[in-house]
C-alpha positions in Angstrom: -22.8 -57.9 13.7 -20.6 -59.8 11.9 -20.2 -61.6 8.4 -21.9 -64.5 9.6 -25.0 -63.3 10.6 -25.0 -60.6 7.6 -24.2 -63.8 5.1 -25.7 -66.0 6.9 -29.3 -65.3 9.0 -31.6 -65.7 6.1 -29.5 -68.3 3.9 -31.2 -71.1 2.3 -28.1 -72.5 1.1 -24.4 -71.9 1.8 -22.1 -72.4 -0.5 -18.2 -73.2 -0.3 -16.4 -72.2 -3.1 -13.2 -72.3 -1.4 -10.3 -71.6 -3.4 -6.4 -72.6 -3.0 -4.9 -76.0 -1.8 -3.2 -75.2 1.1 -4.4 -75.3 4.8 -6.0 -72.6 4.5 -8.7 -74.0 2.3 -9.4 -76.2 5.4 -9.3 -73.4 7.9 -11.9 -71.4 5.2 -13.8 -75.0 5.2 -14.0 -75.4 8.8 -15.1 -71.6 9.7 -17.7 -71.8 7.0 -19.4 -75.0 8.2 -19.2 -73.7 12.2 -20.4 -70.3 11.5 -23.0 -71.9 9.5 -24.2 -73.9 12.5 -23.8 -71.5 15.0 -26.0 -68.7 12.8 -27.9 -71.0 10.6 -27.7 -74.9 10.8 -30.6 -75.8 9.1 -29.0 -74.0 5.3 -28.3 -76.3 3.1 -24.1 -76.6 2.6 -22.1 -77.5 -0.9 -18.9 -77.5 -1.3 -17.3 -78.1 -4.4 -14.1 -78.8 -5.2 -12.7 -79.6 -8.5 -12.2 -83.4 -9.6 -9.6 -85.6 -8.6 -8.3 -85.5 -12.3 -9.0 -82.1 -12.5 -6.3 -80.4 -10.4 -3.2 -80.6 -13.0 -5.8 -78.5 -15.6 -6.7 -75.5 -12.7 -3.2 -75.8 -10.8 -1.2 -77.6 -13.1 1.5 -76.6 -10.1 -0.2 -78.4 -6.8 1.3 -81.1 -5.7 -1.7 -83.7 -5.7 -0.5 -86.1 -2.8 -1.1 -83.2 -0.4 -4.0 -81.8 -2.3 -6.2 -84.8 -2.7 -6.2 -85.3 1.5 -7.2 -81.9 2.0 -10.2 -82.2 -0.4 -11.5 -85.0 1.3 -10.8 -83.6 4.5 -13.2 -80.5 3.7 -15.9 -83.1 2.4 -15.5 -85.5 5.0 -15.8 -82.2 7.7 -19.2 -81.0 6.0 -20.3 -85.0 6.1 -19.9 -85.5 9.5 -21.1 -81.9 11.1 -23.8 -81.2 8.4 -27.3 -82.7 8.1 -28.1 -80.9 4.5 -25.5 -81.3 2.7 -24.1 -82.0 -1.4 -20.2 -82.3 -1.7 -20.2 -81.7 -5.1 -16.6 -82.7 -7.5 -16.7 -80.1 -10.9 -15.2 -80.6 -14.4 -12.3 -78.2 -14.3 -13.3 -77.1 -18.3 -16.9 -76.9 -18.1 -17.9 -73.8 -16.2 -21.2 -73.3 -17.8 -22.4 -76.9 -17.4 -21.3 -76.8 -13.5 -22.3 -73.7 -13.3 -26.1 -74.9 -14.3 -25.3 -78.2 -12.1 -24.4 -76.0 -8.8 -27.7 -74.1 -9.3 -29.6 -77.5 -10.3 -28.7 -78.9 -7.1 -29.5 -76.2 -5.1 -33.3 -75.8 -6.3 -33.9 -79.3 -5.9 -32.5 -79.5 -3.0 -34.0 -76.6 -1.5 -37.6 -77.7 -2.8 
């Protein structure tokens, strides 16, 4: 057995925390959400990602023209394979708060 059925058999909600801008955070992104079908496609997926205005605070270093695609590609790939699903954009400086939000949107989701 696998990660994805250990993680993933019983899993009311999956969610992508997905870290790094490179390709590899779309790789991480696609696995997650096919995995995720093939084991459990009715758990509800988030991803989150950090706001648009956000990047330079996290990774004052990213270049944002290449970042800001490959955001929106990982929403756009949950969006289009996913039936329950929250693409959820976080305040870089307000991990409490987000924190709170994440599991917010997850119990009423999952009601």
């Amino acid at each position: 057995m696998g990660w994805q059925e250990d993680a993933l058999t019983n899993a009311n909600a999956v969610v992508n925390l997905v870290g790094g801008y490179t390709n590899q955070r779309e790789m991480a992104a696609e696995r997650i959400v096919r995995e995720s079908l093939r084991v459990n496609p009715s758990a509800l997926q988030i991803t989150v990602s950090p706001k648009d205005d956000q990047l330079k605070l996290i990774a004052p270093l990213t270049h944002q023209p290449s970042v800001l695609p490959r955001l929106k590609l990982c929403e756009d790939y949950v969006r289009e394979n996913c039936a329950n699903f929250e693409c959820m954009r976080l305040e870089a400086n307000l991990i409490e708060e987000e924190c709170e939000r994440m599991k917010n949107t997850i119990y009423d989701r999952l009601k």
